[in-house]
Residue, then its C-alpha position, 0 to 999 in steps of 0.5 A: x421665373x419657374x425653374x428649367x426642370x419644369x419647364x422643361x419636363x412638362x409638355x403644355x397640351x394645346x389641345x385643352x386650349x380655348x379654340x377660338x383664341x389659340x394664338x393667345x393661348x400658344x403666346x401664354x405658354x411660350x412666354x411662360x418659357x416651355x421648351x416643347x409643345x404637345x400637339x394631338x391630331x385627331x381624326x374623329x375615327x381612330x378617338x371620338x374626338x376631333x382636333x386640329x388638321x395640319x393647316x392649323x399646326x403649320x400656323x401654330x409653328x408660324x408663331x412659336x419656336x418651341x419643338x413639337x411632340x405630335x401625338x397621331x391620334x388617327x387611323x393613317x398615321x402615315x399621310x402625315x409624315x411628309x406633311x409634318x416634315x415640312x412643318x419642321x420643329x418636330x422632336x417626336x411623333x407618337x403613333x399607335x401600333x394598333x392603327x399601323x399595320x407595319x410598324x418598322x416602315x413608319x418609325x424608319x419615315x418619322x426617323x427620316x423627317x429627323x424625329x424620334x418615333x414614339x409609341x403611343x398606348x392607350x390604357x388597354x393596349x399591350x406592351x410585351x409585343x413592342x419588345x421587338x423595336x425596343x432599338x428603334x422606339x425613342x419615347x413611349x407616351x401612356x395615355x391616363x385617361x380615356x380620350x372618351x369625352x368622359x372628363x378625362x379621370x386619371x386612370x389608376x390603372x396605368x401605372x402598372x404600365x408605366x412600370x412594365x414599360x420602365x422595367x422593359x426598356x430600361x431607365x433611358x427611354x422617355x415615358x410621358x404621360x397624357x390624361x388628366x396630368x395635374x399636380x396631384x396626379x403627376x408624383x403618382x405618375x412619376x412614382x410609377x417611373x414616367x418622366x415626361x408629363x403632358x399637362x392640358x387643363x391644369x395649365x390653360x384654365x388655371x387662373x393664373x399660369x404662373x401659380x399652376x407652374x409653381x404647383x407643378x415644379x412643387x410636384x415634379x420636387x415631390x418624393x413620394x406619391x400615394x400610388x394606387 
């Protein structure tokens, strides 16, 4: 059996998951013992890609009782809000300040639905701006990667972000990061001051799950990583 912290601190991302066996999928990790599960809605505008419209988050909640973190990756993050209230079990919305145009109103919805709002940052997106719902933001997710179809490499890049975030909003606040998470690149990330992972592929197609979470919590115990 894994420890908590790993379970705990990692976000399985069942987005890198096989599509066609999603249930499958969703039992693995909810009987490896995660507490939360990571969920990207995609519109195929705001990113190139597509991912799961809300009828199969609804069935995804049917059948487990892991809290959701939901990343709003779309360019109307706020026709979701009542649908994600009904679902229930959502922890934190992640949306992108970029696609929003009053940013306030929409933390103040996701805070009614009883979830915390997140920001979401891709690697060109700026921070400084943000400083102004400093009291309001609950958790920031860092994209590691572009969500291009390039193969998700990690991208080094961000972790002056991380660090910029971690030195403005102080040592509370959660920083995830998404994109290309494994147990190589995760102490890097954690070096740079995030404290959430979101872990896709080095999960769902590892051949055995239980060695990968035993990679991982190896990683999450690491002291040092060789930060770029």
């Amino acid at each position: 059996m894994s420890g908590m912290r790993v379970l705990e601190e990692i976000y399985p991302s069942i987005y890198s998951a096989d599509h066609l066996f999603l249930h499958d999928e969703l039992m693995k990790v909810d009987k490896a013992g995660f507490q939360e599960l990571h969920v990207d809605i995609q519109d195929g505008i705001f990113t190139p890609n597509m991912s799961f419209g809300m009828r199969v988050v609804d069935g995804l909640r049917k059948y487990t009782a892991m809290r959701f973190n939901v990343h709003l990756m779309v360019l109307n993050p706020e026709y979701y809000i009542q649908r994600l209230k009904a679902t229930g079990g959502i922890r934190v919305v992640y949306f992108h300040p970029s696609a929003v145009r009053y940013p306030s109103e929409l933390i103040t919805e996701i805070n009614s639905m009883g979830a915390q709002a997140g920001c979401a940052l891709n690697p060109i997106e700026v921070i400084e701006e943000l400083i102004y719902y400093k009291d309001k933001i609950g958790a920031f997710l860092v994209g590691t990667a572009e969500p291009d179809n390039s193969g998700g490499l990690f991208a080094h890049g961000s972790l002056q972000k991380i660090r910029r975030l971690r030195k403005l909003f102080g040592e509370e606040i959660e920083i995830v990061v998404d994109g290309n998470i494994n147990a190589e690149t995760l102490p890097i990330a954690q070096e740079a001051g995030a404290n959430r992972f979101v872990v896709g592929r080095a999960l769902f197609q590892a051949p055995k799950i239980q060695e990968a979470l035993g990679e991982l919590e190896n990683a999450l115990a690491s002291k040092h990583g060789a930060v770029t």
